[in-house]
C-alpha positions, 0 to 999 in steps of 0.5 A: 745781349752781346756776351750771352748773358742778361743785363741783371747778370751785368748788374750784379756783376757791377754791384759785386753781388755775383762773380763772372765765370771766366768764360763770361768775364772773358767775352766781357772783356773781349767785347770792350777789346780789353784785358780781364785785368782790365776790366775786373779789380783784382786788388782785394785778391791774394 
């Protein structure tokens, strides 16, 4: 896969079953050429 990881990995992430590292949500984001606020809904943290 493009950013290293597996597709049941990108699902759960989906699903909000597992939460990305910060590496692992910066080569997402990297890879749709956007922000990681861009890409992930921070709205539910504090």
């Amino acid at each position: 896969m493009e950013v290293g990881t597996t597709r049941q990995t990108i699902t759960s992430i989906e699903v909000e079953k597992y939460t990305a590292s910060l590496v692992l949500s910066y080569k997402i984001a990297h890879f749709f050429d956007l922000t990681i606020e861009e890409v992930f809904d921070f709205s539910d943290v504090e």
